[in-house]
C-alpha positions in Angstrom: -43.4 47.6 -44.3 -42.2 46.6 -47.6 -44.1 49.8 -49.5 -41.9 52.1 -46.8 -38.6 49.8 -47.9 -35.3 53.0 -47.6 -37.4 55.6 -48.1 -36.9 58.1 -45.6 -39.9 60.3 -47.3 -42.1 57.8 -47.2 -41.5 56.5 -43.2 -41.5 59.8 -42.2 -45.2 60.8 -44.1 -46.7 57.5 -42.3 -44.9 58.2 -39.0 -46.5 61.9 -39.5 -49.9 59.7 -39.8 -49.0 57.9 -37.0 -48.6 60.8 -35.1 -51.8 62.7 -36.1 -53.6 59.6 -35.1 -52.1 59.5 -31.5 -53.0 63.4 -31.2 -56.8 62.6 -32.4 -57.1 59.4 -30.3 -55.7 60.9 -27.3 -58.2 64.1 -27.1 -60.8 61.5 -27.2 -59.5 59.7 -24.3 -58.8 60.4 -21.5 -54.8 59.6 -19.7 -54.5 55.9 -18.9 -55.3 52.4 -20.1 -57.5 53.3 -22.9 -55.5 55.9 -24.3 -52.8 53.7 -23.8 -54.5 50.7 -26.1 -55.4 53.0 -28.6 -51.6 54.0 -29.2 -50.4 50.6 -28.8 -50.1 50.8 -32.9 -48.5 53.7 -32.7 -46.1 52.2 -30.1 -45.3 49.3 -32.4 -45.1 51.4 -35.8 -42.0 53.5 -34.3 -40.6 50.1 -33.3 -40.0 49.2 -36.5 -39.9 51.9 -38.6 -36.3 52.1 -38.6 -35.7 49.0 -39.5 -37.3 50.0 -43.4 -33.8 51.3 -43.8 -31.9 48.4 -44.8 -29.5 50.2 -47.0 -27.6 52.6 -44.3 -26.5 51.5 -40.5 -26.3 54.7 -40.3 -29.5 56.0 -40.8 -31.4 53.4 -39.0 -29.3 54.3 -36.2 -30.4 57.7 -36.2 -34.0 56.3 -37.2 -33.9 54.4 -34.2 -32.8 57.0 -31.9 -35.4 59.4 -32.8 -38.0 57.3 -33.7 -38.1 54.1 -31.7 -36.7 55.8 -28.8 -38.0 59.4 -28.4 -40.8 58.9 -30.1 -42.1 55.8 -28.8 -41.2 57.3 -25.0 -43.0 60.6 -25.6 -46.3 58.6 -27.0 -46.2 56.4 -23.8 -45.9 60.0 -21.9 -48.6 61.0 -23.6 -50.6 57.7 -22.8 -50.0 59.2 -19.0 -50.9 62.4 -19.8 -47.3 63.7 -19.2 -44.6 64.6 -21.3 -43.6 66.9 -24.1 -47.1 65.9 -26.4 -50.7 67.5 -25.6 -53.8 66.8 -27.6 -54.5 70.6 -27.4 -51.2 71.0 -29.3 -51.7 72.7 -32.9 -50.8 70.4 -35.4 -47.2 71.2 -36.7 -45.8 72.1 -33.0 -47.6 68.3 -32.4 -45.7 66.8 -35.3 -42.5 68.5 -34.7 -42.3 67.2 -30.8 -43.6 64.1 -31.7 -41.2 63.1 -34.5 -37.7 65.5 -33.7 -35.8 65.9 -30.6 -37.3 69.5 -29.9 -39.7 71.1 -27.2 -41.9 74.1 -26.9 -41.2 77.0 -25.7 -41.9 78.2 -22.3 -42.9 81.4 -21.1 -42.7 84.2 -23.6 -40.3 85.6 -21.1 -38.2 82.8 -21.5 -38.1 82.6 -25.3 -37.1 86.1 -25.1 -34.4 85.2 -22.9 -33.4 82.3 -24.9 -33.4 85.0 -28.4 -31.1 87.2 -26.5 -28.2 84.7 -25.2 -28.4 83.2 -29.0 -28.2 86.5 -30.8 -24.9 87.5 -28.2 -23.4 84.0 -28.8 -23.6 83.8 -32.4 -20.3 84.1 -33.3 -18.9 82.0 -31.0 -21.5 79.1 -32.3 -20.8 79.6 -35.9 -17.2 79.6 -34.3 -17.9 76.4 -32.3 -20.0 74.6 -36.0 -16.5 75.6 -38.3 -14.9 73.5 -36.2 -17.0 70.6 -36.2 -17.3 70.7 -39.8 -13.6 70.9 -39.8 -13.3 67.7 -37.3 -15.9 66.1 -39.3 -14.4 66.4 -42.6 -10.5 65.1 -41.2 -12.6 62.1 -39.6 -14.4 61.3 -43.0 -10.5 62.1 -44.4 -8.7 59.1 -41.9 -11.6 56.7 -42.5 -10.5 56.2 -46.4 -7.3 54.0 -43.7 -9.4 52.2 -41.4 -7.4 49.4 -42.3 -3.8 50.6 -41.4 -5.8 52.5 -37.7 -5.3 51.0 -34.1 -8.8 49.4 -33.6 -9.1 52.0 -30.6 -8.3 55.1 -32.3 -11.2 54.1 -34.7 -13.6 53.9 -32.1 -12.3 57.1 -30.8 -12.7 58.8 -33.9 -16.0 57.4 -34.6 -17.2 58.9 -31.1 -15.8 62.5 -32.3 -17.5 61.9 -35.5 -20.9 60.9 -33.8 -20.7 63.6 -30.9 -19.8 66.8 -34.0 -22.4 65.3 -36.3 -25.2 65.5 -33.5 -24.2 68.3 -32.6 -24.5 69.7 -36.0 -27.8 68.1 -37.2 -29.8 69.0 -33.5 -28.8 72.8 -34.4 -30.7 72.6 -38.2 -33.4 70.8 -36.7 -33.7 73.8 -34.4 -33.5 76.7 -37.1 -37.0 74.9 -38.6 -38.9 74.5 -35.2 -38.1 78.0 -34.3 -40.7 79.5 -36.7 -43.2 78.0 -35.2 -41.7 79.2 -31.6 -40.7 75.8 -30.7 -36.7 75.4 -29.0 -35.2 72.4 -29.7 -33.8 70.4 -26.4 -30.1 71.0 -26.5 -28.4 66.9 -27.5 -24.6 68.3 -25.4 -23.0 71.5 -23.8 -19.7 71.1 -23.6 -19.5 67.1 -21.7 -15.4 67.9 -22.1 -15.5 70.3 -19.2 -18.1 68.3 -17.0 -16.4 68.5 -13.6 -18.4 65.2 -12.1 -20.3 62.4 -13.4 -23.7 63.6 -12.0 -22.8 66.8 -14.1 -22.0 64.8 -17.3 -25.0 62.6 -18.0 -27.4 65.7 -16.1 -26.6 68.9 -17.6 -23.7 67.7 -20.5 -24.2 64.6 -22.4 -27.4 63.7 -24.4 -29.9 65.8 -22.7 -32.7 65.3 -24.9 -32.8 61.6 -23.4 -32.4 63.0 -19.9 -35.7 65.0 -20.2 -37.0 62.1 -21.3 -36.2 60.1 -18.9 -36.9 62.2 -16.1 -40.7 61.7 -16.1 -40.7 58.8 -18.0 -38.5 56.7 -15.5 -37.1 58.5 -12.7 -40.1 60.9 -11.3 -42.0 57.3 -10.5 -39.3 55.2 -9.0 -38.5 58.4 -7.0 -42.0 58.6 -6.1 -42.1 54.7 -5.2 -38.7 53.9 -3.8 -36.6 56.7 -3.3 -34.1 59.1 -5.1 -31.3 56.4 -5.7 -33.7 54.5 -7.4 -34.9 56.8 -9.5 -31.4 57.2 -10.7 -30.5 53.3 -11.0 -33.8 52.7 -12.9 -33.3 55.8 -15.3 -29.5 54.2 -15.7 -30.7 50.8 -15.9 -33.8 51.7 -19.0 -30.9 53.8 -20.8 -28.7 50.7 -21.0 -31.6 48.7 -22.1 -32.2 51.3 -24.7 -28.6 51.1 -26.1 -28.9 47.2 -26.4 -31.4 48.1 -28.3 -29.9 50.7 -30.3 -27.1 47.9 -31.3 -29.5 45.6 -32.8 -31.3 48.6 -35.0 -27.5 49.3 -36.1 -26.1 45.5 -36.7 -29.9 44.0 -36.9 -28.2 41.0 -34.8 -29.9 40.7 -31.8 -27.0 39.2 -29.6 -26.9 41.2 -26.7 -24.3 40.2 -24.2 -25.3 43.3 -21.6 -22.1 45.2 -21.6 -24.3 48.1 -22.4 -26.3 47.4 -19.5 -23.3 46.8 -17.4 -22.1 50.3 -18.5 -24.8 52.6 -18.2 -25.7 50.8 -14.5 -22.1 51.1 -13.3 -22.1 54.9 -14.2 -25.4 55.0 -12.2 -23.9 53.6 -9.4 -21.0 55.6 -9.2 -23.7 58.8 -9.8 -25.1 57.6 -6.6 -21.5 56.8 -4.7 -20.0 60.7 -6.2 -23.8 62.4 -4.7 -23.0 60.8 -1.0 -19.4 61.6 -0.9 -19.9 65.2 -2.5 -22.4 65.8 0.8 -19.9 64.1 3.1 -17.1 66.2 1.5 -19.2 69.6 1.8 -20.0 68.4 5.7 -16.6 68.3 6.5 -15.8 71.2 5.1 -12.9 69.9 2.6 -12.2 72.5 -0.3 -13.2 71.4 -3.9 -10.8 69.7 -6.3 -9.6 71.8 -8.5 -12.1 71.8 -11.6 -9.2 71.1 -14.2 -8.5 67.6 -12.1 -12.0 66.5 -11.6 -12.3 67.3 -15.1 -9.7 65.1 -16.1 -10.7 62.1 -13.9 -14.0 62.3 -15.1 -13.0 61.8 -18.7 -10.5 59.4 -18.0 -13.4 57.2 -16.2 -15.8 57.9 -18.9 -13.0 56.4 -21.6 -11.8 53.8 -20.1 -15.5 52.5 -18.8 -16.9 53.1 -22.7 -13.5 51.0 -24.2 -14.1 48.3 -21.3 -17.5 48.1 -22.0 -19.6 50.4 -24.1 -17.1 49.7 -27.5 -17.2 46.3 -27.7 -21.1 45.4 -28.5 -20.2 47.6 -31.6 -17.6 45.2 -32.8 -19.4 42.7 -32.9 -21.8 41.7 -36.2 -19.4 44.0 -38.3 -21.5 47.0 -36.8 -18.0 49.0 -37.0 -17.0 48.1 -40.2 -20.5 48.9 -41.6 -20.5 52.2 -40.2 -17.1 53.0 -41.0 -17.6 52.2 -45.1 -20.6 54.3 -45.0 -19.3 57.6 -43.5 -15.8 56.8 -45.8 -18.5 56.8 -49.0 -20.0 60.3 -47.9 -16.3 61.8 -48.1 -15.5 60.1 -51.3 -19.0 61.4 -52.2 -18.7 64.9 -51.2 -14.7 64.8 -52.7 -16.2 63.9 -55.7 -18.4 66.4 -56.1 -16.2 69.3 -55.2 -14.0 68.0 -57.8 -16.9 68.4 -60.8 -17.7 71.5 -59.3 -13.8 72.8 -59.7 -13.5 71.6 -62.8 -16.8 73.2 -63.7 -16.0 76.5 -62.6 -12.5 76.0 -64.4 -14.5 75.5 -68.1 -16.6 78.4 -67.2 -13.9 81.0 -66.3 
């Protein structure tokens, strides 16, 4: 790994490899325990691949998240034979939902459908990016006082920082893949209006990982042991995941299962919210008001990711790594608008 040493050019031309390999491989063989072996390298290349970034938290985070986790999930789907990847893929649609958070278009109907809604909401999502840019950029702005901020008011900036920036990156990804009709899997949609917890972590927050997990984790439990495992087990893997996540970021491996704790306790209350949402409807009691459940829901989210989700990120100066890095990008970017002003000053 040491030729591949922060070189994001370099990882991602051998991951491209890696991926070609698993496409050729896998038309060979047929779904189960031979295709399965013959990607084992694959498997353990996108393991560590993120960890060749020693010079940026940051990007081995996001390394990690697309790499080591999507990545390696999808080639294990495709070990199956399920899953975004197919052998029979052309070669750049294979790369692209191999090594990106995107996936194909369906019917041509429905990428006509999808053009249509995007071309009528376009100003409200350049609308929707200005302001990211703009929360991004007075986030990157309070970071140069880290020192003088409430420890919890960091985290909660960092978590606007992280949710904008997604949201921002996911959308560029999308305007590449989209010449070669590909739609990339939409990260959020709005998880500040979710009205219940089932429709935060379904249709709001970090979908990508939700289609992931859906045949990855929960379609077999379901099929073994029911519905409410399925959702525990899907729950239980993502929490794993984030442990995991926590190491690529701090490269400590100390995990004390707070992750866990969090993303299981969220599962159970999924399951507890589904039984007295049917019991409700049964009885025929009218709805909560959206704007309430709304609020509860993001009051329970807060306080369950302060109590539990936070902390493994404090730990290892994690926080203080990814804070200096992000405070360097503004002083960066500050920098150069200031050459480029005083360039344009000389010229004129």
């Amino acid at each position: 790994m040491e030729f591949l040493q922060d070189s994001i050019p370099k990882v991602y031309v051998v991951a491209a490899a890696a991926a070609l390999y698993a496409r050729a491989s896998s038309s060979l063989l047929r779904p189960g325990l031979a295709r399965l072996v013959a990607l084992l390298p694959v498997l353990a290349f996108l393991a560590a691949a993120p960890l060749a970034f020693a010079f940026s938290a940051s990007v081995r985070g996001i390394a990690a998240f697309f790499l080591a986790w999507l990545g390696a999930f999808k080639v294990g789907l495709l070990a199956a034979g399920r899953g975004p990847l197919d052998p029979s893929l052309p070669v750049l649609p294979f790369l692209f939902t191999a090594l990106l958070p995107v996936k194909l278009f369906g019917a041509a109907g429905a990428a006509a459908s999808t053009n249509k809604a995007s071309s009528s909401s376009k100003p409200l999502f350049l609308v929707s990016c200005a302001i990211k840019v703009a929360a991004i950029a007075a986030v990157l702005r309070l970071y140069q006082f880290n020192d003088r901020l409430d420890l919890y008011v960091r985290l909660a900036l960092y978590g606007v920082h992280m949710y904008c920036f997604l949201d921002l990156l996911l959308p560029c990804i999308a305007a590449g893949s989209r010449a070669l009709h590909m739609e990339i899997e939409p990260q959020f949609d709005r998880p500040y209006l979710a009205s219940s917890l089932r429709d935060f972590w379904g249709r709001r927050w970090n979908l990508m990982i939700s289609a992931i997990l859906r045949p990855s984790v929960y379609d077999p439990v379901r099929a073994a042991a029911g519905s409410i495992a399925g959702v525990l087990a899907s729950f239980l893997v993502s929490g794993l995941m984030h442990e995991a996540m926590v190491f690529y970021i701090s490269l400590c491996w100390t995990p004390t299962g707070e992750m866990t704790a969090f993303f299981v306790l969220h599962g159970i209350c999924c399951v507890a919210e589904g039984w007295c949402a049917r019991r409700w409807k049964a009885n025929g009691w009218p709805s909560p008001p959206r704007a309430v459940a709304t609020v509860l829901v993001c009051i329970f989210v807060l306080t369950t990711s302060f109590w539990l989700f936070f902390p493994p990120l404090l730990r290892n100066g994690a926080e203080e790594k990814l804070m200096e890095e992000w405070a360097a990008v503004w002083v960066f970017f500050m920098d150069a608008g200031g050459k480029i002003t005083s360039y344009g000053q000389r010229s004129n």
